[in-house]
C-alpha positions as CSV (number, residue, x, y, z in Angstrom):
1,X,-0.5,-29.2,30.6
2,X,0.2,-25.5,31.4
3,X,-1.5,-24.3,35.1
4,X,-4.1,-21.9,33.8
5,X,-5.4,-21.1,37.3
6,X,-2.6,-18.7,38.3
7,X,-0.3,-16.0,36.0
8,X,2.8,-16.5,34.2
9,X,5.7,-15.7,36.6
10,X,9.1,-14.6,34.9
11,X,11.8,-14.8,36.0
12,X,14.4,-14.9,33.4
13,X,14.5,-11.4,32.2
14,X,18.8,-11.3,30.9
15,X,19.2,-10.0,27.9
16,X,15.4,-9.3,27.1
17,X,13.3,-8.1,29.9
18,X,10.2,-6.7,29.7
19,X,9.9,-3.3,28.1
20,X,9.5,-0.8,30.1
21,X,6.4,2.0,30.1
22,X,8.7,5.1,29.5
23,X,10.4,3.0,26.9
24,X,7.0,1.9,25.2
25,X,5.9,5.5,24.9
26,X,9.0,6.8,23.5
27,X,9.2,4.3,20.9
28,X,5.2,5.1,19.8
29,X,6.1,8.8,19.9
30,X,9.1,8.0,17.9
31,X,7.1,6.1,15.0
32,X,5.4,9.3,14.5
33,X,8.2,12.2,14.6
34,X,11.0,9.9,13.5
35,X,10.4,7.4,11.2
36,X,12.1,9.3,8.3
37,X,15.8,8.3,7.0
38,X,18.2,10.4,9.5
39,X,20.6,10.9,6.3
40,X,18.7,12.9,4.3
41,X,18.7,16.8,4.2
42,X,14.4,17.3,4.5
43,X,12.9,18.6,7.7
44,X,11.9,15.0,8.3
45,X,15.2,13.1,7.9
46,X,16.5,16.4,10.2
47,X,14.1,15.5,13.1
48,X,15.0,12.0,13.0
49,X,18.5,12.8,13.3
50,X,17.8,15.0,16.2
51,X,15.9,11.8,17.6
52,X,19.1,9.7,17.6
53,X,21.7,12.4,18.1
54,X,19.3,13.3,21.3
55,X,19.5,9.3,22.1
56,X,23.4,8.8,21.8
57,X,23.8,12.6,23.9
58,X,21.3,10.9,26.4
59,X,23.4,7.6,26.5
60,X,26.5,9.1,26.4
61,X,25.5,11.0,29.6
62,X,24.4,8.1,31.8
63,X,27.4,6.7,31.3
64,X,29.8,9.6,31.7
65,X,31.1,9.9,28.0
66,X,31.2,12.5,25.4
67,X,28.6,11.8,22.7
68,X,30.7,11.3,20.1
69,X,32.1,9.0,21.7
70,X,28.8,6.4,22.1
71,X,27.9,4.2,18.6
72,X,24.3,2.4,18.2
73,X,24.8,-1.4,16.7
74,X,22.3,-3.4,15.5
75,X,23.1,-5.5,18.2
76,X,24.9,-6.2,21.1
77,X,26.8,-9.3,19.7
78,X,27.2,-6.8,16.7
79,X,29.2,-4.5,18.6
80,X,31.1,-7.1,20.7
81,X,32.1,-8.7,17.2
82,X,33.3,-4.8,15.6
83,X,34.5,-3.7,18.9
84,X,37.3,-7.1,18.7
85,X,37.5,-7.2,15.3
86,X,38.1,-3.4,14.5
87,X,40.7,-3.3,17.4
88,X,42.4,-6.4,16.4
89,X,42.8,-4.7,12.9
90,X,43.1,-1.6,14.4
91,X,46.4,-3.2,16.3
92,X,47.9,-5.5,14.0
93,X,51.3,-4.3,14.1
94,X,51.6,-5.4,18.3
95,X,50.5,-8.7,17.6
96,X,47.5,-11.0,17.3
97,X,47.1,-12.2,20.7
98,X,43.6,-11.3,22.1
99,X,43.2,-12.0,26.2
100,X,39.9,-13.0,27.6
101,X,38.6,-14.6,30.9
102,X,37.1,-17.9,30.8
103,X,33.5,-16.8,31.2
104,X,33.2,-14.3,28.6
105,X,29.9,-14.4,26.9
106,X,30.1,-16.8,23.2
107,X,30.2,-13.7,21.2
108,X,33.7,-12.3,22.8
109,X,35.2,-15.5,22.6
110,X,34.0,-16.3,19.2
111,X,35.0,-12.8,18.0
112,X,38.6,-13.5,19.4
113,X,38.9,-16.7,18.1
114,X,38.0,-15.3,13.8
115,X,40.6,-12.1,15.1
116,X,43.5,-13.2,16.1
117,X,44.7,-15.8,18.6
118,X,42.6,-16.0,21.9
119,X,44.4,-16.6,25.2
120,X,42.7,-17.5,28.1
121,X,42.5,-16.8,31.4
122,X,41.1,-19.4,33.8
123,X,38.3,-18.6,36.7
124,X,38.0,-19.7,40.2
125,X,34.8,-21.6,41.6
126,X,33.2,-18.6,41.8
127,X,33.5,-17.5,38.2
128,X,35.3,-14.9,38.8
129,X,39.4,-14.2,36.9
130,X,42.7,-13.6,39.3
131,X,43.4,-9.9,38.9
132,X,47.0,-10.9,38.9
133,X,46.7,-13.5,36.7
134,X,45.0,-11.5,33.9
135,X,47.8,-8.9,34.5
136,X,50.6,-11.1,33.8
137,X,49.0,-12.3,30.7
138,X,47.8,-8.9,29.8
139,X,52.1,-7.6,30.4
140,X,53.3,-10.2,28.0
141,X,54.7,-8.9,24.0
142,X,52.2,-9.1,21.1
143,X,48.8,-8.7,22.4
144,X,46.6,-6.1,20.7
145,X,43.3,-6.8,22.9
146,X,42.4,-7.6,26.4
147,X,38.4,-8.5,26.9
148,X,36.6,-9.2,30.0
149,X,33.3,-8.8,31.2
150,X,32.0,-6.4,34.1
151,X,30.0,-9.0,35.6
152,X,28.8,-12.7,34.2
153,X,25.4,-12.6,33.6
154,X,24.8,-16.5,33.7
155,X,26.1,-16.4,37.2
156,X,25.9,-12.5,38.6
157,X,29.9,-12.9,39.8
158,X,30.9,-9.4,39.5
159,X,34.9,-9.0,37.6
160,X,38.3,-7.6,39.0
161,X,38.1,-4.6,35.9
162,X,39.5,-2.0,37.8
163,X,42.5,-4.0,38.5
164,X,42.7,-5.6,35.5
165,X,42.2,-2.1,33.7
166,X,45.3,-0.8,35.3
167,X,47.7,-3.3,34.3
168,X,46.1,-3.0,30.6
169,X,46.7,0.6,30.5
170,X,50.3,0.2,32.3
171,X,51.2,-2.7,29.0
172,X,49.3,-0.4,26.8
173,X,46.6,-2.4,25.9
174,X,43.1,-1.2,25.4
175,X,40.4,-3.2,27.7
176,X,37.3,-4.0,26.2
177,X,34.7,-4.3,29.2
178,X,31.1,-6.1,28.1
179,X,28.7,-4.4,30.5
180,X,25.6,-5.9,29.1
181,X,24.4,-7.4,32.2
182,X,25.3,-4.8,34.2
183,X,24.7,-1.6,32.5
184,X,21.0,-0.4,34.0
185,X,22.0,-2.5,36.7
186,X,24.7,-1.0,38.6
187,X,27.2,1.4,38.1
188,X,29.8,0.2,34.9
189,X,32.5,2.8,36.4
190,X,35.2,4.4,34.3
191,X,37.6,1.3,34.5
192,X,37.5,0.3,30.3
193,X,38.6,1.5,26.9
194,X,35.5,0.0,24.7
195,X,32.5,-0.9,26.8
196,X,29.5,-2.6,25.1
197,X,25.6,-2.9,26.5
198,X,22.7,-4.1,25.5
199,X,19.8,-2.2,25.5
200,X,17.2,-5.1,25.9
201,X,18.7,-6.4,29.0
202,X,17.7,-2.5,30.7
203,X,14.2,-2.5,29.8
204,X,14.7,-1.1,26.3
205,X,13.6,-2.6,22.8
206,X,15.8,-5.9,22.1
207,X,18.1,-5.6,19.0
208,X,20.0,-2.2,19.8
209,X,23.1,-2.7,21.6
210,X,25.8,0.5,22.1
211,X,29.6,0.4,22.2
212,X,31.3,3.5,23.7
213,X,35.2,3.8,22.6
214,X,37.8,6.3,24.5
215,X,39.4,8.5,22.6
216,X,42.8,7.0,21.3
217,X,41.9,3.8,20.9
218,X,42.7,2.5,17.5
219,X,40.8,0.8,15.2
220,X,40.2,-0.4,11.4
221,X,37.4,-1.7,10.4
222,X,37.5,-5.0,8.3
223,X,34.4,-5.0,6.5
224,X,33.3,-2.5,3.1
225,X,33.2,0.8,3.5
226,X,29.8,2.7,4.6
227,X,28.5,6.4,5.7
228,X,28.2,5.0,9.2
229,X,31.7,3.7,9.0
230,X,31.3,1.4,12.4
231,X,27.5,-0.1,11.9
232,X,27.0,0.1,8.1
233,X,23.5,0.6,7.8
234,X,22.7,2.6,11.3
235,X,20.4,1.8,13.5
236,X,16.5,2.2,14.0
237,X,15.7,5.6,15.5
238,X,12.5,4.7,17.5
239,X,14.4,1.8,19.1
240,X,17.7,3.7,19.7
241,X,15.5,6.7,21.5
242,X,13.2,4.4,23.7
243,X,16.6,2.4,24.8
244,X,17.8,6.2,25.7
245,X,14.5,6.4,27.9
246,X,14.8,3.2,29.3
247,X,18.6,3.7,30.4
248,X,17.7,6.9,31.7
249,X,14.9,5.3,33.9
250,X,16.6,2.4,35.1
251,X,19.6,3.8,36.2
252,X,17.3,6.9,37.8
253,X,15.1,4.7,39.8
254,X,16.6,1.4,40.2
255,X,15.6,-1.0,42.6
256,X,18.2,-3.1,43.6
257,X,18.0,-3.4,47.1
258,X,14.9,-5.2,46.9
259,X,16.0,-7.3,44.1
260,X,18.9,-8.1,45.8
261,X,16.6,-9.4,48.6
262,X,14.8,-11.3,46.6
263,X,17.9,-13.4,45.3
264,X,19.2,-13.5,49.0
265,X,16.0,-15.4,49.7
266,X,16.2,-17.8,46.3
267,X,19.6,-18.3,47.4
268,X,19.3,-19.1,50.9
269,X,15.9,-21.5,50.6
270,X,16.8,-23.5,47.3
271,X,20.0,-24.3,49.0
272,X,18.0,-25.3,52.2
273,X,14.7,-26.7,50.5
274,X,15.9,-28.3,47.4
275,X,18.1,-31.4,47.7
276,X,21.2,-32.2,45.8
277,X,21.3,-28.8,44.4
278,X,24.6,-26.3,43.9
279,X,24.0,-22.6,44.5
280,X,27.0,-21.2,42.0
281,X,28.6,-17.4,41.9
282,X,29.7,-15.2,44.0
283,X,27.3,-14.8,47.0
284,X,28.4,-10.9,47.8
285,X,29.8,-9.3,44.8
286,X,27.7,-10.1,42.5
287,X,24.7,-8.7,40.4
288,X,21.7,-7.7,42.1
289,X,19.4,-9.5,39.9
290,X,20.8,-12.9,38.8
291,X,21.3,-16.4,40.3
292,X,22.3,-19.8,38.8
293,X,21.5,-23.1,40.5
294,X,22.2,-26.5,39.2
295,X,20.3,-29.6,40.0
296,X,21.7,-33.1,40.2
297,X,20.0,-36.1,38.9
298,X,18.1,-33.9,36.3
299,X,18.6,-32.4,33.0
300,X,17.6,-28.7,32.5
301,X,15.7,-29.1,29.6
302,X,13.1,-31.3,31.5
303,X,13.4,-29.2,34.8
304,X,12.8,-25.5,32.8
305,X,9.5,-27.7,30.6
306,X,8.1,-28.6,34.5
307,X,8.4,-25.1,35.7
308,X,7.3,-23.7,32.5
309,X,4.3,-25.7,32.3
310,X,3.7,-24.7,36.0
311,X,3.5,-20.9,34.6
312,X,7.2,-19.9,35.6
313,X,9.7,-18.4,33.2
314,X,13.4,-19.2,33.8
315,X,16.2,-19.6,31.6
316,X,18.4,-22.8,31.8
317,X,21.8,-23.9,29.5
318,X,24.6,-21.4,28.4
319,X,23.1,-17.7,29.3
320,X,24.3,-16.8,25.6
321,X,23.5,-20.2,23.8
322,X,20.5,-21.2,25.4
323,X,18.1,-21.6,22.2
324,X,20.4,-25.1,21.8
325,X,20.5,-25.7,25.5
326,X,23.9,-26.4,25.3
327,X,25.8,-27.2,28.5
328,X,27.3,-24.3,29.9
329,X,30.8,-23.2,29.2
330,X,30.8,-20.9,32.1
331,X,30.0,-23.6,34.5
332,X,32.0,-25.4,33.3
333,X,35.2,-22.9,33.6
334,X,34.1,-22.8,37.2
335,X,34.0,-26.3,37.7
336,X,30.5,-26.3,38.6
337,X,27.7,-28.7,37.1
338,X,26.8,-27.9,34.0
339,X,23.5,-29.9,34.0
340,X,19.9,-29.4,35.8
341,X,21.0,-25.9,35.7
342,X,18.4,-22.8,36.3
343,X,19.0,-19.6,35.6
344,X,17.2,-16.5,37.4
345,X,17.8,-12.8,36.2
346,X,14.9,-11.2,37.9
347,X,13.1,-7.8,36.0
348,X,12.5,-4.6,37.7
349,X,9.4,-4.9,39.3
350,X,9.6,-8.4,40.3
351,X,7.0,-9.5,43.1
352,X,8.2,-11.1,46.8
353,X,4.6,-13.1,46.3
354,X,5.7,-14.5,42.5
355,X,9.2,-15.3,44.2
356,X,7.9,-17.1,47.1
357,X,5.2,-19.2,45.0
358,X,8.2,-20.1,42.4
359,X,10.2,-21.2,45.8
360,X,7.4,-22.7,47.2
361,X,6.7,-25.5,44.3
362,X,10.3,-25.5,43.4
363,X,10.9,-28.5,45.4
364,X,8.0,-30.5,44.3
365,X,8.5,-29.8,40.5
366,X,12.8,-30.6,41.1
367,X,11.1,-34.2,43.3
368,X,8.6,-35.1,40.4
369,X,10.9,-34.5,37.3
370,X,13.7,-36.7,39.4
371,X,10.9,-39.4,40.2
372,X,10.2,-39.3,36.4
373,X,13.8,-39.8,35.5
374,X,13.7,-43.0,38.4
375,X,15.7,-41.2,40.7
376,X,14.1,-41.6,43.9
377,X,14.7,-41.3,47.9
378,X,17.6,-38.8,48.0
C-alpha cells in the first residue's frame, strides 16, 4: 500500500525530468503563436518558422555552434540512430567498422550493430574506456565511425572524449559524442564531430532530441527522401521552442554544487548505512546529479516496488531499457552487480530534506525486502 501520509519524492529524473516553469510557459505561448505548419508560405506558417529557427539559433548558441549546424529529431534515440546510420552511409567507402565503448546507451550500440560492424572497446570498474585503448582501435584501416558517450548516465562516470577526440581526428574519423545526460548538466566542450542531447533529460518536453554535426562531416542518408532531408517529417515547434527555454535556463542557472552534495551524501551513507551494497562509478569525475548502487541478496524489481510504495521515485535495471528491467549491460561491462540495482539522477531543485528521508528509510525498506526474500542476519 502506497504511504499517503507524506509526498512523492523523485529521484529518478534521467532522461525525463520534470518540466521546468520557463519551459511550461514557452510551450503554452507556443500553442498560440505557433501551432501553424512552418512550411507553408502564410503569415502563420512564417511565425512558426521564426519559432523554430529562433529555437535551433537559441540551441545552437548554448552549445557554441552555428545554427545551421543544429537539427531537431523527434527523438533522441532518433538522432543517435540517423547520426550512425547517415555517417556509416555517409563513409562507406573507408569501411564498415563502427567503434564504441562498452557502456554506450542501447540505441548507439544497436544503431552500430544494423550499420556496419561494431567493435568494442572494454571499460574499467569504473565504467569509464582507456583513452589509449580507444585510440588504437580508433587508428586501425576501415572504420568509418567512432561513438562514445560524454558521460554514462546509468552510472555518472564522466568519458576520456577529449583524448579520444584527438586520435579520431588524427585517423580521420569523425567522433560521435552522446551528451544526453550531460548536456544542461555540465559543459559538453568542443571535443566531437556529431553530438546528440536530449531535451527531456534538461527540463524540456520529452520527445525532442537535437544532433549538432561539424561542418565536413559526411553523410547519406538511408531512408526516402523528404523536405527535411535529416528528420523527415520535422519536429513540433512548441516542444522544440520550450526545449530552447529550458536549455537556456539550465545551463544559465545550474545548480550543481548542491546537487553534487547531495549525491556525496547518498554516496557516503548508503555505503555506510546499507549492508552488502556496491556504490558503482566514478566517485570524482563524474556527473553532478547521478548515482547507481546495487544491492545484494535482492532483485531490483522488488527493491524499486518497496520504495515506490513508500512514495520514492528511482529508477532501477538498464538506464536505457528499464521499461523490461533488464539487467544492466553497463554494469555488467564494469564488472559490477547487475542485480538489486538503484539508480538516482536527481532533478534540479531537489530537496536535502527529500534526500535525507529517502536515506533515512533506505535501510529498513533494503532489510525488509531481504527478510521477505529469507535472507536474514547479514
Amino acid at each position: 500500500m502506497t504511504d499517503t501520509t507524506v509526498g512523492r519524492v523523485v529521484l529518478d529524473a534521467g532522461g525525463h525530468a520534470p518540466l521546468l516553469a520557463e519551459a511550461r510557459a514557452a510551450f503554452v505561448e507556443a500553442l498560440d503563436q505557433g501551432w501553424a505548419d512552418p512550411r507553408r508560405l502564410h503569415a502563420e506558417g512564417r511565425r512558426a518558422r521564426m519559432l523554430l529557427d529562433g529555437a535551433r539559433e537559441a540551441i545552437a548558441a548554448v552549445v557554441g555552434v552555428r545554427t545551421q549546424d543544429v537539427d531537431l529529431s523527434p527523438s533522441h534515440t532518433a538522432a543517435l540512430h540517423a547520426a550512425v546510420r547517415s555517417v556509416a552511409r555517409g563513409r562507406r567507402r573507408v569501411g564498415g567498422d563502427i567503434v564504441v565503448g562498452a557502456v554506450e546507451r542501447a540505441a548507439v550500440l544497436n544503431a552500430a550493430d544494423f550499420a556496419g560492424h561494431r567493435v568494442t572497446v572494454p571499460v574499467d570498474s569504473t565504467g569509464r574506456v582507456d583513452a589509449l585503448a580507444f585510440a588504437d582501435v580508433v587508428r586501425l584501416p576501415g572504420v568509418a565511425l567512432a561513438a562514445l558517450q560524454h558521460a554514462n548516465g546509468e552510472v555518472g562516470t564522466l568519458q576520456p572524449v577529449g583524448a579520444v577526440h584527438d586520435a579520431a581526428r588524427t585517423a580521420g574519423v569523425p567522433l560521435l559524442v552522446d551528451a544526453g545526460a550531460s548536456l544542461g548538466h555540465v559543459d559538453v566542450g568542443d571535443a566531437w564531430d556529431l553530438l546528440a542531447g536530449d531535451s527531456g533529460d534538461w527540463g524540456g518536453p520529452g520527445g525532442l532530441g537535437v544532433l549538432v554535426t561539424r561542418a565536413g562531416v559526411r553523410r547519406s542518408p538511408d531512408w526516402p527522401d523528404d523536405e527535411d532531408r535529416w528528420f523527415p517529417g520535422g519536429v513540433s515547434v512548441p516542444a522544440a521552442l520550450a526545449a530552447a527555454v529550458a536549455l537556456q535556463v539550465a545551463t544559465g542557472a545550474p545548480d550543481d554544487v548542491r546537487r553534487r552534495e547531495l549525491i556525496d551524501t547518498v554516496r557516503t551513507r548508503v555505503a555506510a548505512e546499507v549492508p552488502d551494497v556496491d556504490v558503482v562509478g566514478d566517485a570524482v569525475e563524474r556527473l553532478p546529479h547521478v548515482l547507481t548502487f546495487s544491492c545484494l541478496y535482492v532483485e531490483g524489481e522488488a527493491l524499486l516496488g518497496a520504495l515506490d510504495a513508500r512514495g520514492f521515485a528511482v529508477g532501477s535495471g538498464s538506464a536505457c531499457t528499464s521499461s523490461a528491467l533488464e539487467p544492466s549491460h553497463v554494469l555488467a561491462a564494469m564488472g559490477a552487480l547487475t542485480h538489486g540495482n538503484i539508480r538516482l539522477a536527481l532533478p534540479r531543485g531537489a530537496r536535502s530534506a527529500e534526500v535525507g528521508r529517502f536515506l533515512d528509510e533506505l535501510p529498513g525498506i533494503v532489510a525488509a525486502v531481504r527478510e521477505s526474500w529469507g535472507v536474514t542476519a547479514l
